[in-house]
Each structure stands twice: as C-alpha cells, then as structure tokens.
C-alpha positions as CSV (number, residue, x, y, z in Angstrom):
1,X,-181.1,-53.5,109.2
2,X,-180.7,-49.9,109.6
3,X,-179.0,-49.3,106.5
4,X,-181.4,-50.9,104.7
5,X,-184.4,-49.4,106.4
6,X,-182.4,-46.2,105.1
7,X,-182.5,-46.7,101.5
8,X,-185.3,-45.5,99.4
9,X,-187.9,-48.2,98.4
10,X,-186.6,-48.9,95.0
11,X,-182.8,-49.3,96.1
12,X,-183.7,-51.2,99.0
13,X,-185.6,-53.4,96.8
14,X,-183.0,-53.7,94.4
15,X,-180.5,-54.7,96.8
16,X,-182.5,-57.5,97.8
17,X,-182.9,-59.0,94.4
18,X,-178.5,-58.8,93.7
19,X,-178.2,-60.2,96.7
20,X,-180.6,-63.2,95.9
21,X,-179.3,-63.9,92.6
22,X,-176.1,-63.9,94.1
23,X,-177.1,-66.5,96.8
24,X,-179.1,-68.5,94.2
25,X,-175.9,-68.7,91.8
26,X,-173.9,-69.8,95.0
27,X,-176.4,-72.8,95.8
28,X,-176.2,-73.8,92.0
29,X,-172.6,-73.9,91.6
30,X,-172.1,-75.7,95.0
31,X,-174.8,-78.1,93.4
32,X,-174.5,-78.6,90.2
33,X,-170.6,-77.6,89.5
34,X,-168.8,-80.8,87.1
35,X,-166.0,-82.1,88.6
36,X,-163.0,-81.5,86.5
37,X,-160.8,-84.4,84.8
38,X,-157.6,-84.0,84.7
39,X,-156.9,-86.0,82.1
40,X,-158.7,-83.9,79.7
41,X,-156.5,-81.0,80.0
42,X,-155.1,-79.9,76.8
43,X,-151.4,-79.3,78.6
44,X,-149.1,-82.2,77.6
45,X,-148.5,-83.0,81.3
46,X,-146.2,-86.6,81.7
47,X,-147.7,-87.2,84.5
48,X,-151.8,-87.3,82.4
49,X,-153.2,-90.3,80.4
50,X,-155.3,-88.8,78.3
51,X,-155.5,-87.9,74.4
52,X,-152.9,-84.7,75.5
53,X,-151.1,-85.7,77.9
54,X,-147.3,-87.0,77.7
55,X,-147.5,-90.2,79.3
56,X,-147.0,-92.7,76.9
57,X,-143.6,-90.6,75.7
58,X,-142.3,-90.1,79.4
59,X,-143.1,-94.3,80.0
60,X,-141.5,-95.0,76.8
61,X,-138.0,-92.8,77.5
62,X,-138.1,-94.8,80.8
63,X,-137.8,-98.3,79.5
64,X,-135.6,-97.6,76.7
65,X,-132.8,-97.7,79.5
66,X,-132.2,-94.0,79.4
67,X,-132.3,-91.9,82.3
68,X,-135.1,-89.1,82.8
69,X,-136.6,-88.1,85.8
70,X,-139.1,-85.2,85.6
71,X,-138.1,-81.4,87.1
72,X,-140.3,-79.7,89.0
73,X,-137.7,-76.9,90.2
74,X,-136.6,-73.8,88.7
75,X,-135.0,-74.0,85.3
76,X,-132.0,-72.0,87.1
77,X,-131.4,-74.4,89.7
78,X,-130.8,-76.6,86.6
79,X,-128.8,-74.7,84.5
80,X,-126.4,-74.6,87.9
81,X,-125.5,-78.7,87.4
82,X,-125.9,-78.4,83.2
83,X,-123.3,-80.4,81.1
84,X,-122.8,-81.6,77.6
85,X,-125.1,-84.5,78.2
86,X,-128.2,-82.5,79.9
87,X,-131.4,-83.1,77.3
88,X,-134.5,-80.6,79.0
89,X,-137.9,-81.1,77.5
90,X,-140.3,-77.8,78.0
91,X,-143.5,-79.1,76.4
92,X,-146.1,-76.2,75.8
93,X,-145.3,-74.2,78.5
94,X,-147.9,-72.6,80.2
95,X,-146.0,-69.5,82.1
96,X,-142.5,-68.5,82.8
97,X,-140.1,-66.3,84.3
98,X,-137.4,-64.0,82.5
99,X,-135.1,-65.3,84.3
100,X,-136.0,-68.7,82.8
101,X,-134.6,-67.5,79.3
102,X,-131.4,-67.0,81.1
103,X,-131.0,-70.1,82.6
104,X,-132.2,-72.0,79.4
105,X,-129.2,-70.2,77.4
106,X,-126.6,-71.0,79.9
107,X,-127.9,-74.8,79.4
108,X,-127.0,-74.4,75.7
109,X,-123.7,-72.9,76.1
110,X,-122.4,-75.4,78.3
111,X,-123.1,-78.1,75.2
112,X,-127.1,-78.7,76.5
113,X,-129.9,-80.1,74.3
114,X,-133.2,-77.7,74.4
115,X,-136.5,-79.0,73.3
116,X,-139.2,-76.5,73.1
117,X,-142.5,-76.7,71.5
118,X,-145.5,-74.3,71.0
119,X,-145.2,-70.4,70.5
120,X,-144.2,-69.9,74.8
121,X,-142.0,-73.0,74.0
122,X,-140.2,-70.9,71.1
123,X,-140.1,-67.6,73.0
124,X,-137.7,-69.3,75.8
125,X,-134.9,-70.2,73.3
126,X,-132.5,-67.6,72.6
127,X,-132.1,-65.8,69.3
128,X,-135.8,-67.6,68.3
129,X,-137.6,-66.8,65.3
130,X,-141.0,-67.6,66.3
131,X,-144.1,-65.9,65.0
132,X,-147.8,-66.7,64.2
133,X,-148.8,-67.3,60.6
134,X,-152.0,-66.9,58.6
135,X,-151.5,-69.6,56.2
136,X,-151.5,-72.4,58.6
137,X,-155.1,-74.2,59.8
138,X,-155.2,-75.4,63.5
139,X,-155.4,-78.5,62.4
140,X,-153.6,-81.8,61.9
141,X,-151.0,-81.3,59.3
142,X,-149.2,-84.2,57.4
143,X,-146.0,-82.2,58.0
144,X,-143.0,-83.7,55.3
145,X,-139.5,-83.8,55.6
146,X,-137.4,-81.1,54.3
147,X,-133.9,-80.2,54.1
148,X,-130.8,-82.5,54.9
149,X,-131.4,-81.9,59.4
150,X,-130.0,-84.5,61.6
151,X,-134.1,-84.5,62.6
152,X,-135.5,-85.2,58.9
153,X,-136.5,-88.7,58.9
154,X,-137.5,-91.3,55.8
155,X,-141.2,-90.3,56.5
156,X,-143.6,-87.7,57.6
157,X,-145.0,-86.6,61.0
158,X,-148.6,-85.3,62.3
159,X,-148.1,-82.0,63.7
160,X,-150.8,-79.2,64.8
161,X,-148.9,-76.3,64.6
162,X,-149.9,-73.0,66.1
163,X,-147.1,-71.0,65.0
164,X,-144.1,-71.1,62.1
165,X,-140.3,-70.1,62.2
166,X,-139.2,-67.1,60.4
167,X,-136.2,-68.4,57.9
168,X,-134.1,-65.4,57.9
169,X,-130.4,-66.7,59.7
170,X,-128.5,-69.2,57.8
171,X,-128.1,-71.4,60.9
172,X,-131.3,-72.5,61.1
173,X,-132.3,-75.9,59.7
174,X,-135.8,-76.5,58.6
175,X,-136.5,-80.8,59.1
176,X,-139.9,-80.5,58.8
177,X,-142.6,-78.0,57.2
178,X,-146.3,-78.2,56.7
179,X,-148.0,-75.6,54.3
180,X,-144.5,-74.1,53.0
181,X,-144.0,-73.3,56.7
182,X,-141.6,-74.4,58.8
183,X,-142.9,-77.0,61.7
184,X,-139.9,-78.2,63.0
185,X,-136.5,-76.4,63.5
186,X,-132.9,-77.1,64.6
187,X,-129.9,-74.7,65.2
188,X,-126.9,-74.3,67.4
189,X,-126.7,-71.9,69.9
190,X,-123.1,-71.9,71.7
191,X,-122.1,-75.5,71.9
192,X,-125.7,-76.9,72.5
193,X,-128.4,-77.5,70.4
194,X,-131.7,-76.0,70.2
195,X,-135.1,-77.9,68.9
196,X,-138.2,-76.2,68.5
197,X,-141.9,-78.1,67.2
198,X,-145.1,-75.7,66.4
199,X,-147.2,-77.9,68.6
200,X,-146.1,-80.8,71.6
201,X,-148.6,-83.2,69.2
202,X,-145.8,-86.0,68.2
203,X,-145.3,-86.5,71.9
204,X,-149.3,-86.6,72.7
205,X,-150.5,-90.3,74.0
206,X,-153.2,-89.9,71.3
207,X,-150.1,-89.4,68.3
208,X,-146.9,-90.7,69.6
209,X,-147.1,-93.7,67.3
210,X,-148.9,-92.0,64.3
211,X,-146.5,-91.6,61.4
212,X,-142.8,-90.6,62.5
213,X,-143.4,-88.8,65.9
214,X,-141.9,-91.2,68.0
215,X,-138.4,-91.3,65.2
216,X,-138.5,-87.4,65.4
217,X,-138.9,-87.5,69.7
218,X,-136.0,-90.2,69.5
219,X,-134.0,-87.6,67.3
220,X,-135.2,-84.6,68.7
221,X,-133.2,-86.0,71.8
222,X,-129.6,-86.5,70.1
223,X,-127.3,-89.3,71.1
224,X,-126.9,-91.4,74.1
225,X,-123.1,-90.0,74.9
226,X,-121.9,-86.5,74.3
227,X,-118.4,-85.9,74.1
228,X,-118.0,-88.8,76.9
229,X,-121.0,-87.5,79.0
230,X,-124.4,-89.8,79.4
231,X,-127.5,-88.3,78.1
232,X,-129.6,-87.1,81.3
233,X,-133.1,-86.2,80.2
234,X,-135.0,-83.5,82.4
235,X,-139.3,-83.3,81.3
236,X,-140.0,-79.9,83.1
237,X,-143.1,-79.8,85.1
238,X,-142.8,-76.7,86.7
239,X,-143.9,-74.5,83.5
240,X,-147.0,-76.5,84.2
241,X,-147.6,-75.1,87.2
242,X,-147.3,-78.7,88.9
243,X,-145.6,-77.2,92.0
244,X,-147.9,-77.2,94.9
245,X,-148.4,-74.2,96.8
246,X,-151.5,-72.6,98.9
247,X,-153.1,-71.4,95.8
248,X,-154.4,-75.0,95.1
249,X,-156.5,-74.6,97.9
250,X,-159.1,-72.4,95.6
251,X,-158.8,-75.1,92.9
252,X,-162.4,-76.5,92.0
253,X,-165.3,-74.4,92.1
254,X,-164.3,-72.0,94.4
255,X,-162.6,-69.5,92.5
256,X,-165.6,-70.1,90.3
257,X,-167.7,-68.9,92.8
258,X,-165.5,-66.2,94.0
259,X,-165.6,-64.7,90.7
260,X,-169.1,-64.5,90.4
261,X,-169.8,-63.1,94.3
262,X,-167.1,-60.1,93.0
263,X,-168.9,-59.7,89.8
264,X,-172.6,-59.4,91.7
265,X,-170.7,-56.9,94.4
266,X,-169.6,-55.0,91.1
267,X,-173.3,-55.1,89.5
268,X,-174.8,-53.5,92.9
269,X,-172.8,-51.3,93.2
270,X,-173.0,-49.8,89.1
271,X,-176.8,-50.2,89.6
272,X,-177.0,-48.7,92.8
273,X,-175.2,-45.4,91.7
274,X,-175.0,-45.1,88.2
275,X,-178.4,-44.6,87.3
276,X,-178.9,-41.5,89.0
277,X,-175.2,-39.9,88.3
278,X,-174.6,-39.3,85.0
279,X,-172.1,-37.4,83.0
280,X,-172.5,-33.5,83.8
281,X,-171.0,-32.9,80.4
282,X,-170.6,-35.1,76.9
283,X,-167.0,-36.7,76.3
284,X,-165.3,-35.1,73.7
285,X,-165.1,-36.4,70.6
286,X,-161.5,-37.5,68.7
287,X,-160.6,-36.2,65.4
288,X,-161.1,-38.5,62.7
289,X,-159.2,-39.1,59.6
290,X,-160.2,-40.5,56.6
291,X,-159.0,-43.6,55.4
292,X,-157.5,-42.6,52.3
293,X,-155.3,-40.2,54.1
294,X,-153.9,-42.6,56.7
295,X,-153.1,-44.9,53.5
296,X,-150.8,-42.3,52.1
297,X,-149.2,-41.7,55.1
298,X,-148.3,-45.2,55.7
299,X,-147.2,-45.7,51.9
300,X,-145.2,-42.3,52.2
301,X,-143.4,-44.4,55.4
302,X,-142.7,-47.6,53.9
303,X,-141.1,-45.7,50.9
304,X,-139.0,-43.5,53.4
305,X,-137.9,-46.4,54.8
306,X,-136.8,-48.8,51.7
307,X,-139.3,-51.3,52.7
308,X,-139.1,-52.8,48.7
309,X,-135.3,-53.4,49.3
310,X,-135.7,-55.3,53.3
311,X,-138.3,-57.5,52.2
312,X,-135.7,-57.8,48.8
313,X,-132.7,-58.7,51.3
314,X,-135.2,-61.5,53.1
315,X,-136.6,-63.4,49.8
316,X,-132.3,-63.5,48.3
317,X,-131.5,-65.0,51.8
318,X,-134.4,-67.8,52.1
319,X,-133.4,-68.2,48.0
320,X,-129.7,-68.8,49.3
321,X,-130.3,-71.1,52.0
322,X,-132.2,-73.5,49.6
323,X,-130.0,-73.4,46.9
324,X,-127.4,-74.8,49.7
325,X,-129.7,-77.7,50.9
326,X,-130.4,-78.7,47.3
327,X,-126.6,-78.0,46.0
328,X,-125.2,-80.0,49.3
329,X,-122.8,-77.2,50.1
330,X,-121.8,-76.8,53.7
331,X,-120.5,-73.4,53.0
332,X,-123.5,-72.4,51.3
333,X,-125.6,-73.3,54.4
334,X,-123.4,-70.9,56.3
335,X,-122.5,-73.8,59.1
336,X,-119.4,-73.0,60.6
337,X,-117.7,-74.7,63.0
338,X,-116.3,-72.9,66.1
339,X,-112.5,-71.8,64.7
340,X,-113.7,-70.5,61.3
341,X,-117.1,-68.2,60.1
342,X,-118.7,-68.4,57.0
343,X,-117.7,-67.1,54.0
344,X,-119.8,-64.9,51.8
345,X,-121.4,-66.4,48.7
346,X,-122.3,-63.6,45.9
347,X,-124.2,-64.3,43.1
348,X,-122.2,-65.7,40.5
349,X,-120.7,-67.8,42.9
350,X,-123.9,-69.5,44.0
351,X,-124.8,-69.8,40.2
352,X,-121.7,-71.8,39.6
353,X,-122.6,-74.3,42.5
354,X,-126.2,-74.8,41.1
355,X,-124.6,-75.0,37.8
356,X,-122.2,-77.3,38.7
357,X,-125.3,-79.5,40.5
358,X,-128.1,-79.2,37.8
359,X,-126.3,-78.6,34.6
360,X,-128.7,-77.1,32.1
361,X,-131.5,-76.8,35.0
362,X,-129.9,-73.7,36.0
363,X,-129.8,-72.1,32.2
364,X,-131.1,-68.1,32.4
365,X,-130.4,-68.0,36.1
366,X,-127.3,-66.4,36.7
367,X,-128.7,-63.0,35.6
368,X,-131.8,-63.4,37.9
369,X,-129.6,-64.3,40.7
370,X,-127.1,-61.0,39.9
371,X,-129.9,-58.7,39.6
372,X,-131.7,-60.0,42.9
373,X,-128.1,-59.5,44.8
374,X,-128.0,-55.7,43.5
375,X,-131.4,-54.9,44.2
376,X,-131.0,-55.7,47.9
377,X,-128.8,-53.3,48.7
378,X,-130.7,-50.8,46.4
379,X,-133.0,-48.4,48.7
380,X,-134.7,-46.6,46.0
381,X,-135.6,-50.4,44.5
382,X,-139.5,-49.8,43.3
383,X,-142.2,-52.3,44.2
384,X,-143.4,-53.4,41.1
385,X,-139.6,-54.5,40.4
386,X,-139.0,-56.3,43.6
387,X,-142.5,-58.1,43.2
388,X,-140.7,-59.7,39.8
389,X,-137.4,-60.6,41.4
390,X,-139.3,-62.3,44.3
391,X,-141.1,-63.9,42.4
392,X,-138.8,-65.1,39.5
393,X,-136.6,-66.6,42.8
394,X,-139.6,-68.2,44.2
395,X,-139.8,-70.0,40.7
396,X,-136.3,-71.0,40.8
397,X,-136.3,-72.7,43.7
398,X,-139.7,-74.3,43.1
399,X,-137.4,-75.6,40.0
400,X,-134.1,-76.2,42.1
401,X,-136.5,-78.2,44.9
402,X,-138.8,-80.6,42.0
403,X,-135.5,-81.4,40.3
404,X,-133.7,-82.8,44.0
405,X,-137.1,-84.6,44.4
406,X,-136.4,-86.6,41.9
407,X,-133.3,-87.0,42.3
408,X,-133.3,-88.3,45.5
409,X,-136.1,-90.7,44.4
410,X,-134.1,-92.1,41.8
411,X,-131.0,-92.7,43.9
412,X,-133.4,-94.5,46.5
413,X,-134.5,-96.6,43.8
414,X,-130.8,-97.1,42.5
415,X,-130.2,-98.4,46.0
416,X,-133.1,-101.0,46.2
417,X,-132.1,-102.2,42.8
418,X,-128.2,-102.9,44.2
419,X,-129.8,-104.1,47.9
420,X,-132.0,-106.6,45.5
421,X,-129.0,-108.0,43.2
422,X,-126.7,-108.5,46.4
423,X,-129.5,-110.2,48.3
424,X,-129.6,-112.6,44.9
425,X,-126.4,-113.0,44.6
C-alpha cells in the first residue's frame, strides 16, 4: 500500500485498471475456457479417432497378422536393435532432435525401411530433397501414378501435399505426383529403403480407404520377410510429444492464462514508463537503394556465376531420368546395385534408346538432345538460349510420356482381350 500511495495519481490509477483487466481476463478464462478434444488434433496420432488421426491404419496393421507395436522412446535407442526387417513409421512429426537424423540413417544402413511424411518428415531422411512449392494448393489432390516404383499402384491416391521433392539424383523414384510435382518418393539409402509422402493423409481415419491409400501404406511398408528377417513395424509416438513428463501439468488453460498474466505485467510496465521516456535523439536512418540498382546487381551475380548453364545441367538430368522410365532402361535410371556404379549415358546414346523404343517418335531429337548436353557444361550459355533448350526438352518428354500412355493402355487392353478368350475357352 505504500508503493502505491507513492505513485502520482494518474500511474496509480493506471495500475489499478492493468491489474483489473488482468484479474477480469483470469476469471473469464477459468470460466468460460472450451475444453480441448483430442481427437480433433490435426497430428496423425495412432492412438486418436478422429478425421486425422491414424487409428484406423495402426488397428488395420494389427489384425493383418503383422507385428507393430508403437515407440515412444528415442529413435536412437532404436537404431541400437535395427535389422533388415525394422519398418519405422514417423508420421508428420511435430519436433525432433539432430541426433534423431543420425539414428534414422544408421536404421537404413543396416537394411531398415523409413517412412516419412510431411516437410519435418522429409528433413529427417538423409540426402532428402524436400522443398516447399508454389504450384501446389493445400488441398486434396487426386495424385496419379507415375513412373515404374515398386510403390506405383493400378490407381490413384488422395494426397494433401504441403511440400514436393526436388528431382535432381538419379536414384530417386517418383510413384506418385500431383500437379507435375512429385507426392510420393522412393530411394535407397545404404541397404535400406527410404519413403517419403507430402502429407500423412493416405494413413488419415478420414482417407485410409479413399482411392489407393491403403495399397500405397501396404507398399510403402515392403515385404513381410527381408533377407530371412520378419518385418517388425515401429509407429513412432515420441515425435508427437506423447512422452509424459512434468510439462503436462500446464496443459489446458493454464499456460493460456500464464501467457496472458506475462503479457498484462509487460503492458504496465511499457505504459508505466514509456510514456514519459522518450528517445533523446531520432534513430538514424539506413541508406536506401533504388530498386533498379539492386536488380542489376543481382543480374550482374547470376551471370558471374553461370546461373543459365546450373539451371541447364538440372532440366538435361530430370529430361534423362524420364527418358529411362519411359525407355525401360535400368542403366538409364542410374540404379546400380552394390558391386557396380552407373555408367554415363551422353546424348547420342540416350537418343539411340528412345530411338530404339519409339521409332519415328524420336525423329529431330538427337540434335536437341546433343546441343542440351553441350550447353550444360557451357558457362557463358546466354538465357534466352537455355530458355529454348528447356523448353524444347520439356516438349519432348511431354511427347516421350503421351506416347508410353498409350502404350501402356493398349497392352492393358491386349491383356483383357487374352484373359477374355482363355476364360472362353
């Protein structure tokens, strides 16, 4: 009472009226706080039932007669008792440790299968690719199989993705993409596998059975046996932050309320002082440059730099690993198995496969294809020119991709029309 009996009239009052709205926002939080339902969290917890949660996926792994049990432990403590048949499931992962990335490669190395969905999911597998992409809505995407992956099914999957893979190592095999961007992704890493899925959505209760999620979980998974070993699936729980510890204790409306005490002890103590210490001089104020000038410098970089002939070198590899899917050459792909490496494929070598596939299709290609394997090595390679080749590459394999469309359509329909006659006869 004496320190307020101190204070001038107009702080004293003041001080009252914080520390009334304070009290008041206190009684209407403890009042009229909503209680919170679990369930409705957008985390694809297996333990929650509703539309986001995992549930229905965890239940259905459980009576297939497979074994999974759900980890709640560090990822290390795992990677300690890994083996060929170890399957671990990060779902959207809310936080993790760097030692986590550790532990998740030595998984793969010793012959492990990684599923990881979601941008954290992506950024925990090793030599990842992940990055955030303009062109694709946050929305439900019909997402259609691409590519000749182990994971591409007959049909297509519902996917919300919120990020993409960057297509720029050979290994990598695209299953799935949704708006020319790849959804779902497959390469090896060591002797293990890793999967990654823009979004946890085909293991959602509310999409497990829409479309082919449930076929890509199933093949996201790999086989029963590896090498000998049982598959033992692990659903990690702890990047959900489902271990208990004291912190739970301020779960509910109390950090809520905590928050708001702090920010009313901040506001009295700003109003209390602020408005009669101002600045004793003005700030100073930061050159500015005019746009035009920081555009020239940046272009004057990007020229310096052969910018033209990298992004060159990126559109000739994507071109190359397409032509290999559509061609059906292993070497192409650049999968090599652990005693040999790839070979390198120039350009009149990759003609002569496309050639050898398409026939006439690939007529006034090969000099496209020889003059886009130049240019990328070519550092003083101007814009305007690499614009064309990208673009005349692009329209090749928009070409190369329409004619295996069909292709493929007509041998499914060749097959049906043998299935019928045999089923006759």
């Amino acid at each position: 009472m004496k320190f307020l009996s101190s204070l001038p009239p107009k702080d004293r009052r003041m001080l009252l009226i914080t520390l009334g709205l304070v009290a008041l926002l206190f009684l209407v939080f403890a009042l009229f706080a909503p209680e919170q339902d679990p369930n409705n969290s957008p985390v694809p917890n297996s333990y929650l039932s509703g539309p986001h949660g995992a549930k229905a996926a965890f239940t259905l792994l459980q009576q297939s007669g497979g074994v999974i049990e759900r980890w709640e432990q560090p990822v290390s403590d795992l990677a300690a008792q890994a083996g060929p048949g170890t399957v671990l499931i990060l779902a959207e992962p809310i936080t993790f440790e760097a030692q986590d990335r550790t532990a998740i490669a030595d998984i793969l190395r010793k012959g492990g299968r990684v599923l990881a969905t979601g941008f954290q999911g992506g950024m925990l597998l090793p030599g990842n690719e992940v990055t955030f992409s303009t062109d694709l809505a946050f929305a439900d995407c019909e997402a259609q199989p691409d590519g000749l992956s182990s994971l591409a099914g007959a049909g297509s999957i519902w996917i919300r993705p919120r990020a993409t893979w960057k297509e720029i190592r050979p290994e990598f095999r695209t299953a799935y993409t949704c708006a020319n961007q790849p959804v779902v992704v497959e390469y090896p890493i060591g002797k293990g596998t890793a999967v990654w899925w823009a979004s946890s959505t085909p293991l959602e209760n509310s999409s497990v059975l829409r479309g082919q999620n449930l076929e890509l979980l199933l093949n996201s998974l790999g086989p029963a046996q590896v090498s000998g070993h049982p598959r033992h699936i692990y659903w990690d729980e702890a990047i959900h932050g489902v271990t208990h510890t004291q912190w739970d204790y301020v779960s509910g409306p109390t950090w809520p309320l905590l928050s708001l005490g702090a920010l009313g002890l901040a506001l009295l103590t700003i109003f209390s002082f602020s408005r009669r210490s101002g600045p004793v001089r003005a700030l100073p104020q930061a050159p500015r440059t005019t746009p035009i000038k920081f555009l020239d410098a940046l272009g004057a970089l990007y020229r310096s730099t052969g910018a033209a002939s990298t992004a060159m070198q990126i559109a000739w590899e994507r071109f190359r690993t397409q032509a290999s899917l559509f061609t059906g050459q292993p070497a192409l792909r650049g999968t090599a198995s652990s005693q040999s490496h790839t070979r390198h494929i120039d350009a009149s070598q990759l003609y002569a496969a496309i050639h050898s596939r398409f026939g006439a299709i690939a007529a006034g290609m090969e000099e496209d294809l020889i003059e886009a394997e130049e240019a990328c090595s070519n550092d003083s390679l101007k814009p305007r020119d690499a614009l064309r080749l990208i673009q005349s590459l692009r329209r090749h394999e928009e070409t190369l991709r329409t004619v295996s469309s069909h292709a493929q359509s007509r041998s499914k329909v060749g097959a049906s029309a043998i299935s019928g006659v045999t089923l006759g006869a």
